[in-house]
C-alpha positions as CSV (number, residue, x, y, z in Angstrom):
1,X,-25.2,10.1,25.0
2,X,-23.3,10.8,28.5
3,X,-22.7,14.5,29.2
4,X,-19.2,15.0,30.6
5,X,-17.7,17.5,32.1
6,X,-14.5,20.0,30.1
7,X,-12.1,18.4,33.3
8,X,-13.0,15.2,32.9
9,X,-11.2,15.4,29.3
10,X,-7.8,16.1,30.7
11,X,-7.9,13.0,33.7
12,X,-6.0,10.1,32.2
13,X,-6.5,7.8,35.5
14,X,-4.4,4.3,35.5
15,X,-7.3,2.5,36.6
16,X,-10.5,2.3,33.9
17,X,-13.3,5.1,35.2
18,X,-16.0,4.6,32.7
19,X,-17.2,2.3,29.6
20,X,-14.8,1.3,27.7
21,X,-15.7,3.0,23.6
22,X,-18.3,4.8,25.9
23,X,-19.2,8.4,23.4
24,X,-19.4,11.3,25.5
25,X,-20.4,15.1,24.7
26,X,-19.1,17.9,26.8
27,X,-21.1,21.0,27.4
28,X,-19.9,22.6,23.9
29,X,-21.0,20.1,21.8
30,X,-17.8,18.1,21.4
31,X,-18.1,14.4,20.7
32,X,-15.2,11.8,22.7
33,X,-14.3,8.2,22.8
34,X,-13.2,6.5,26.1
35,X,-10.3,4.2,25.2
36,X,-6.9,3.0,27.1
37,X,-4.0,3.9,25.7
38,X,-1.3,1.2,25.1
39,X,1.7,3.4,24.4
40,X,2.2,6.6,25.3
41,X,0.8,9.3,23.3
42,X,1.5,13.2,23.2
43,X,-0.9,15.7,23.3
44,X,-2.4,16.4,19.7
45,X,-1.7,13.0,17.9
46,X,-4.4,10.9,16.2
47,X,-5.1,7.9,17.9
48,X,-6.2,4.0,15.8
49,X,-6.4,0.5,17.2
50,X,-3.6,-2.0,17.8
51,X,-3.0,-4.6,15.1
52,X,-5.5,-7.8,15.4
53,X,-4.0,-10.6,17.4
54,X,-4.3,-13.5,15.2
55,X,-4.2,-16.6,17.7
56,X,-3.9,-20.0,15.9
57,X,-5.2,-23.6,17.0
58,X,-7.7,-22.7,19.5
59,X,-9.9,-24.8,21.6
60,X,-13.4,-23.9,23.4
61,X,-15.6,-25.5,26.5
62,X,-18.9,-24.7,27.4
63,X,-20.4,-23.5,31.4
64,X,-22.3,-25.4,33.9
65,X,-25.1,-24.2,31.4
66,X,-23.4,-25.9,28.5
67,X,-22.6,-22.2,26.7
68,X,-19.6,-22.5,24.5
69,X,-18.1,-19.4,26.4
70,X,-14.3,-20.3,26.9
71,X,-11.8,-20.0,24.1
72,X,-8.3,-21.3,25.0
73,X,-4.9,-21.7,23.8
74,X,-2.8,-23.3,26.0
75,X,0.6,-21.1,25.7
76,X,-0.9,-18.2,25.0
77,X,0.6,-15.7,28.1
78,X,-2.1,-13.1,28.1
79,X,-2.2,-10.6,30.7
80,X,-5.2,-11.2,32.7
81,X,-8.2,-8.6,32.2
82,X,-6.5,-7.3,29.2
83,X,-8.9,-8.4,26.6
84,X,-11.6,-7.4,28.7
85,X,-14.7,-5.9,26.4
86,X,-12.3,-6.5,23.6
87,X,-14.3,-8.4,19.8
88,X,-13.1,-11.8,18.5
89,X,-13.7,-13.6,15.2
90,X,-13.1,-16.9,14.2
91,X,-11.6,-16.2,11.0
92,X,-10.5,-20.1,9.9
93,X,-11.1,-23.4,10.3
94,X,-13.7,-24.8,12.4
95,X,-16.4,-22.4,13.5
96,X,-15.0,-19.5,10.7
97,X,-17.5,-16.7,11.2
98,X,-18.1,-16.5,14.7
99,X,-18.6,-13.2,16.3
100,X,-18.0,-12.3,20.1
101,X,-17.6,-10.6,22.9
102,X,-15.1,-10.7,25.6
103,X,-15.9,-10.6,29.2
104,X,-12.8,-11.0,30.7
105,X,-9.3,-13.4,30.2
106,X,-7.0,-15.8,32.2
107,X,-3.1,-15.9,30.7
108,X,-4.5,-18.7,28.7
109,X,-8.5,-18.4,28.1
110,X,-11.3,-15.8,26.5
111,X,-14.4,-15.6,28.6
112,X,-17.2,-14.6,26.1
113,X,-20.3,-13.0,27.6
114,X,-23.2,-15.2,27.4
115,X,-24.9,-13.3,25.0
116,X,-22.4,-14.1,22.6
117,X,-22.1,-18.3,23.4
118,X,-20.6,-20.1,20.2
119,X,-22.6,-21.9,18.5
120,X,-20.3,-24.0,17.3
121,X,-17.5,-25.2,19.5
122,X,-13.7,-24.6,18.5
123,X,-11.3,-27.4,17.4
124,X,-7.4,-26.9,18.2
125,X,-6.6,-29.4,14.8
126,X,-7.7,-25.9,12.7
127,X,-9.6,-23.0,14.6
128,X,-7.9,-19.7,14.8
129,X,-9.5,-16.7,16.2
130,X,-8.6,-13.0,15.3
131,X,-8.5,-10.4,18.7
132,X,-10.2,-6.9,17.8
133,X,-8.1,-4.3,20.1
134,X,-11.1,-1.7,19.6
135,X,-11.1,0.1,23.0
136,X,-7.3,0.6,22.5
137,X,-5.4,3.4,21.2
138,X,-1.9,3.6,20.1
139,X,-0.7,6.4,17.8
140,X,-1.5,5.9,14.3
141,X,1.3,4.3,12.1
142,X,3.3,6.5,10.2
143,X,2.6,6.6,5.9
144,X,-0.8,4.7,6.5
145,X,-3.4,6.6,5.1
146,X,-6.3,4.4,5.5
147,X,-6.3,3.3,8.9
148,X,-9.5,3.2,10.7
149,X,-9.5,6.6,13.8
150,X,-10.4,6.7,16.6
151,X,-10.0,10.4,17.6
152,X,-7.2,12.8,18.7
153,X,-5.6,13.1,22.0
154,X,-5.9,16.6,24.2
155,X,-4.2,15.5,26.9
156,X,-0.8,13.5,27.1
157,X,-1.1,10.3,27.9
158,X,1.0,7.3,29.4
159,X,0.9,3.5,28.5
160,X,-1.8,2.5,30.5
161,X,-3.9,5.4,31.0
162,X,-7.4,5.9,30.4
163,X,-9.3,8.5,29.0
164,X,-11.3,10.7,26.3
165,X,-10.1,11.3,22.6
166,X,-11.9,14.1,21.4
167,X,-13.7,12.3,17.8
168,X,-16.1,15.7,16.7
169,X,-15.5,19.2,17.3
170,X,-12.4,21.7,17.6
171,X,-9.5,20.7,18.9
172,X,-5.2,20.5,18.3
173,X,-3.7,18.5,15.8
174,X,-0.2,18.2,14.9
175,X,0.5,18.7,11.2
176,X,4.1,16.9,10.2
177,X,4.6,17.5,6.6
178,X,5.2,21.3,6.8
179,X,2.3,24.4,7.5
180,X,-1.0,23.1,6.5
181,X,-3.4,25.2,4.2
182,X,-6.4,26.4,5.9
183,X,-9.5,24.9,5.3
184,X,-7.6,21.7,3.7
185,X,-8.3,18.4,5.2
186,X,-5.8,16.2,7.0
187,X,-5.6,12.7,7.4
188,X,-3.4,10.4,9.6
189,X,-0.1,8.8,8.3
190,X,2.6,11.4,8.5
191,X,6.3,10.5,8.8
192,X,5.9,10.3,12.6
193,X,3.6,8.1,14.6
194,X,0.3,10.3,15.7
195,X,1.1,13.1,13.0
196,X,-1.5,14.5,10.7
197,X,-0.3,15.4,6.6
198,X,-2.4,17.2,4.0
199,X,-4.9,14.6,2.3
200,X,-3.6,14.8,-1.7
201,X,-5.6,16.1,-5.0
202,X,-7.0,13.2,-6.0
203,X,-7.6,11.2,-3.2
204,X,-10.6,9.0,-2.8
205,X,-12.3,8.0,0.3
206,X,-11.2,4.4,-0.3
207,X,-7.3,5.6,-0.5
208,X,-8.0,7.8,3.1
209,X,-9.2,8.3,6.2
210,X,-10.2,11.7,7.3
211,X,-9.3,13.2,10.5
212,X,-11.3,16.8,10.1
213,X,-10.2,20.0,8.4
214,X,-8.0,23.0,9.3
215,X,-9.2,26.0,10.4
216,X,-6.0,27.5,11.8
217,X,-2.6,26.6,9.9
218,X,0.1,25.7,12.4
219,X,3.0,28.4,12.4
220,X,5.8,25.4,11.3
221,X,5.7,21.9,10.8
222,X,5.4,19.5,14.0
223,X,3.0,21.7,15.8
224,X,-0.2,21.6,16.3
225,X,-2.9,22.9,13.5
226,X,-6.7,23.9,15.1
227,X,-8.6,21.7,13.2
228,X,-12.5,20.8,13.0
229,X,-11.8,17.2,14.0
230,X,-14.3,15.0,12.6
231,X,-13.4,11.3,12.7
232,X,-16.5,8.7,12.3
């Protein structure tokens, strides 16, 4: 695991400065996720992955080498480099259960990394392809209880930015739904984006996701709880 240091947690650069979903541990023992943040995000707010992008009626090509490593769809817009290190599935029609990798992307094709060459090529009569967003972060949507986390911001950050969410260890949380109860856990889904709530008696790990447990109660709703952030 990469040691960081406690400032390179609070640098949100514009430009990316390290691995994308790289883990890091800072001298204290405190686990992090290097993501890029699509939206801004306040300090304290839980963080989970854009929606899939379901593209529909894909084609693919192979290299010089003949590796099916080219995904297109011909009006498709994208913003070059920003799938880059991004998943992708072909999740129906020809090809349906494909895994890959993304190296990079034109406005219009998915350069796989070699590694990941299709084994069977793509046909725009049926093939559609699903986009995994999983070095992204964008503040977790509100009443969603179940959303896969990907750790809690420390820092402020602005659409575009790069940087560390903290995933293990102490840090701020903001609790929406009134003081929280110390020692309860807390879960993403609150009635605003990024907020923590109180998981419910009853619960089951298949109706939540946990985000870590309170050690310090906020002093009023909408601020932010000390919590033993723990978020797999």
């Amino acid at each position: 695991m990469k040691l960081i240091t406690f400032q390179s947690v609070f640098d949100t650069p514009t430009v990316k400065m390290g691995t994308l979903n790289g883990i890091g541990q800072t001298p204290d023992g405190r686990i992090w996720e290097y993501l890029h943040a699509t939206e801004a995000i306040t300090k304290h707010m839980i963080v989970s992955n854009p929606a899939n992008t379901t593209v529909a009626t894909v084609s693919s090509s192979a290299n010089v080498a003949g590796q099916v490593v080219y995904i297109t769809e011909a009006s498709a817009g994208w913003t070059v480099g920003a799938y880059q290190d991004h998943w992708v599935a072909v999740n129906s029609g020809t090809g349906t259960g494909q895994i890959a990798k993304i190296k990079s992307n034109t406005v219009d094709t998915l350069e796989l990394y070699v590694d990941y060459a299709l084994a069977t090529a793509l046909a725009v009569a049926d093939s559609q392809i699903a986009i995994r967003h999983e070095p992204d972060a964008e503040m977790c949507a509100v009443t969603v209880l179940n959303t896969p986390l990907k750790g809690v911001a420390q820092v402020t950050f602005a659409s575009g930015d790069y940087g560390w969410f903290l995933k293990r260890g102490i840090g701020g949380v903001i609790v929406g739904t009134g003081v929280a109860v110390i020692n309860e856990l807390i879960t993403a889904g609150g009635a605003t984006e990024g907020y923590a709530l109180a998981i419910g008696n009853g619960e089951t790990p298949d109706d939540i996701s946990t985000a870590g447990r309170v050690l310090v109660a906020n002093s009023a709703a909408s601020l932010a709880a000390l919590v033993d952030v723990d978020i797999a």
